[in-house]
N, C-alpha and C positions, 0 to 999 in steps of 0.2 A: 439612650444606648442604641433604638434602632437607627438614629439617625446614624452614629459613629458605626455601627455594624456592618448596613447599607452600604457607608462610602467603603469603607474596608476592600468588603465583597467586590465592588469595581473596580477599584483599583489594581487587587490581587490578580482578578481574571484581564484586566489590561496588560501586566506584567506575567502573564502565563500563556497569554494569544501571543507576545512579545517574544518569549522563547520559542516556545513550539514551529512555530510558523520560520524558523531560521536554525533549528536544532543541529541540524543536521547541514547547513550550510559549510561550504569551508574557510568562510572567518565567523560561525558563530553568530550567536544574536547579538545584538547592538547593546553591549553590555550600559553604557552608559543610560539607554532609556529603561532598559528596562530596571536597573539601580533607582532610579526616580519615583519609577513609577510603585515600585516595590516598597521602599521607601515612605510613600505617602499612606499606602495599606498597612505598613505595620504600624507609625503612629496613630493611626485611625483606629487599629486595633487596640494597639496600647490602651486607648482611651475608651475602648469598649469593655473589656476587662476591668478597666478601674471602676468604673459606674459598675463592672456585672458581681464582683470580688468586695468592695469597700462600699456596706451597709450601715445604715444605722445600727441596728443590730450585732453587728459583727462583722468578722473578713468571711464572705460565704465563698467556701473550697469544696464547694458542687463538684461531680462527676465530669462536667462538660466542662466548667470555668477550668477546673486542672487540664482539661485537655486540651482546653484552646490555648492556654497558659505556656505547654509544652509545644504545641503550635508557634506560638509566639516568638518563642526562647530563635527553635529550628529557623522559621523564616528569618528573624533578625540575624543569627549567627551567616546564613546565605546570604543577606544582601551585603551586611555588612563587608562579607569578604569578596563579593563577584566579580571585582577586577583580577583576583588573586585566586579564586576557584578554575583548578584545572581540567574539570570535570562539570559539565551544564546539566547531564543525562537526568540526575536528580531533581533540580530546582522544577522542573514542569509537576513532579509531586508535592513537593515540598511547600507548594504553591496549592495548588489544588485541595490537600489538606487544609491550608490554612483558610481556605474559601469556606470547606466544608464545617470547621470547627468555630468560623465568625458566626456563621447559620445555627450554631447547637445553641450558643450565648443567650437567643430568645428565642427557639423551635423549643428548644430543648430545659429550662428554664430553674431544676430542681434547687432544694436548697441543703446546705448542710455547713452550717454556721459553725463559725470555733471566735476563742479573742486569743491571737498570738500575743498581746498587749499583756495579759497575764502571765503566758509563760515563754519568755521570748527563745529558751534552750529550743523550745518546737518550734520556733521559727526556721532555725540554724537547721534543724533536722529535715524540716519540711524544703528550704534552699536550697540545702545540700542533694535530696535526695531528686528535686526537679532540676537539674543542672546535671546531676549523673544520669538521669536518665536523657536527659535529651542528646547528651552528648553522645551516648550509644543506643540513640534512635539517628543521630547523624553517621555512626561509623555503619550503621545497618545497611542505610541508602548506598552508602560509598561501597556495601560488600555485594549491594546488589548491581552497583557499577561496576566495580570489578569483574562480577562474572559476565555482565553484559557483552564487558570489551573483550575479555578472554573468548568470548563465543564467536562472536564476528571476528576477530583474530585470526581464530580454529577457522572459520569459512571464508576467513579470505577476503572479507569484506570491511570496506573504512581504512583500510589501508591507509592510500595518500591522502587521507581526509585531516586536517589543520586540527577540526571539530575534538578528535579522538585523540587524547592524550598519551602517553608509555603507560604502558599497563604498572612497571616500575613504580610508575610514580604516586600511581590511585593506591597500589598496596603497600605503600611505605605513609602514604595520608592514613591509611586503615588506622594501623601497627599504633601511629600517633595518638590517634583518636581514642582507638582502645583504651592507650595507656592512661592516659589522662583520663578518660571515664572511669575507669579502674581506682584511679586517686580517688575521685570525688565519689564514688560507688561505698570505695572504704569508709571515709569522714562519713561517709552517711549511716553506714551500719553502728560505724563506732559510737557516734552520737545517739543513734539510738539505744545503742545495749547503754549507753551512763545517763540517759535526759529520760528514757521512757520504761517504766515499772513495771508495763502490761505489752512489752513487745510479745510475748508471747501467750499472750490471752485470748480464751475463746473467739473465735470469728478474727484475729489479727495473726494469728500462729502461722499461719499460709505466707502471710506477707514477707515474715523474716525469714522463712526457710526457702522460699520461692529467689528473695535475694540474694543468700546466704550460696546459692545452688549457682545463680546467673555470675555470682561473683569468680566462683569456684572454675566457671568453665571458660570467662576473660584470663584468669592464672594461669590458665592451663593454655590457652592458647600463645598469651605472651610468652612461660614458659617452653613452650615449643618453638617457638619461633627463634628465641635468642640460642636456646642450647644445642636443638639440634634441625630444625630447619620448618618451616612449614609449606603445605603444598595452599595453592589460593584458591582449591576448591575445599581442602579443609578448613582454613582462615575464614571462606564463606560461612561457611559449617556453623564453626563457631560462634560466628558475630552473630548469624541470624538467631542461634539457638537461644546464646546468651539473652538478643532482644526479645525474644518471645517468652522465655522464664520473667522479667524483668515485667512487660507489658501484661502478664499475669498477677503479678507479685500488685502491679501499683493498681490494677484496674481491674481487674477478674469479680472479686467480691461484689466493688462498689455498683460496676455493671448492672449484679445480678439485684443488689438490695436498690438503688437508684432507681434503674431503668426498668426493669420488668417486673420485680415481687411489687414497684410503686404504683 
């Protein structure tokens, strides 16, 4: 695994010195290289995950392995589409994470076994719920891109820049994103209120009410959007608030029982 981690980790930061270093260019980074380069870091990753996830023992869904996991998901969703992303501002994070989360795989190393093999409904629940969340960990990036641009906008700056996309277009990406993490937000809830007995059981109660809340405030923002309008510093608002309910809901506890009370 450190060997697959290792290559990961270089590759990532070749395809991050790749962006940066042309961010702000006015044709942009050389999408094509750095597609390759990205490319070869997340199969490496891939492969680091499966050696760090798929035990003798069991599938071990560690604190770090879910995170790098949801790492994973985010970098592949970016490279896969970077001919087609109209927005780069993100991917120098998006990257950098993923650097940081190959490194937790063996810095970081804890264990916390389960067999989806026995009960495969929690698999469904468990796919479902890392797929919504990463997909409104991607509309989070795009809401922090949005205010980016709106800001240099307000100042006047990036203007005739190629680089800097219609502000238009980043907040009609958001709206997308949302929506769609919205769906699979739901399947996830719903699957748990029918697959899991102790969703709201001591030490788990936080989880569904934390999602239950994140969910509540992606409605309310679609709802405002379509009925009667929204402003893209509320939209901000919203997306971030929603990702931080959300990134409490999946990680708050385990953090504290993982990381620190270990």
């Amino acid at each position: 695994m450190v060997i697959y981690s290792a290559a990961a980790m270089f590759f990532y930061c070749i395809a991050l010195i790749l962006v940066t270093s042309r961010l702000f260019h006015a044709e942009g980074p050389r999408r094509p290289l750095v597609a390759a380069m990205a490319g070869v870091a997340v199969m490496f990753h891939a492969a680091a995950l499966y050696q760090a996830i798929f035990t003798p023992e069991g599938q071990n869904f560690s604190l770090t392995n879910v995170i790098s996991m949801v790492n994973w998901i985010i970098a592949f969703a970016f490279t896969v589409m970077m001919f087609r992303l109209k927005v780069m501002i993100a991917v120098p994070v998006v990257y950098a994470c993923s650097v940081i989360s190959v490194a937790l795989l063996w810095l970081v190393p804890p264990e916390y076994i389960t067999h989806f093999e026995l009960h495969p409904e929690m698999l469904v629940h468990v796919v479902l719920s890392l797929m919504a969340y990463s997909t409104l960990m991607i509309a989070a990036l795009y809401a922090i891109q949005l205010y980016f641009i709106q800001k240099k906008l307000k100042q006047k700056q990036f203007m005739l820049n190629k680089a800097l996309p219609p502000l238009m277009t980043v907040e009609k990406q958001l709206y997308h994103l949302v929506f769609i993490g919205m769906i699979l937000l739901s399947l996830s809830l719903a699957t748990g209120f029918v697959f899991l007995d102790d969703m709201f059981a001591d030490g788990k109660g936080h989880k569904a009410i934390l999602s239950i809340l994140a969910w509540a405030v992606y409605a309310l923002m679609l709802w405002q959007h379509y009925r009667v309008g929204c402003r893209i510093k509320t939209a901000i608002l919203y997306t971030l608030s929603g990702a931080t309910l959300l990134s409490l809901a999946y990680f708050g506890a385990r953090i504290v029982k993982e990381l620190i009370i270990s």
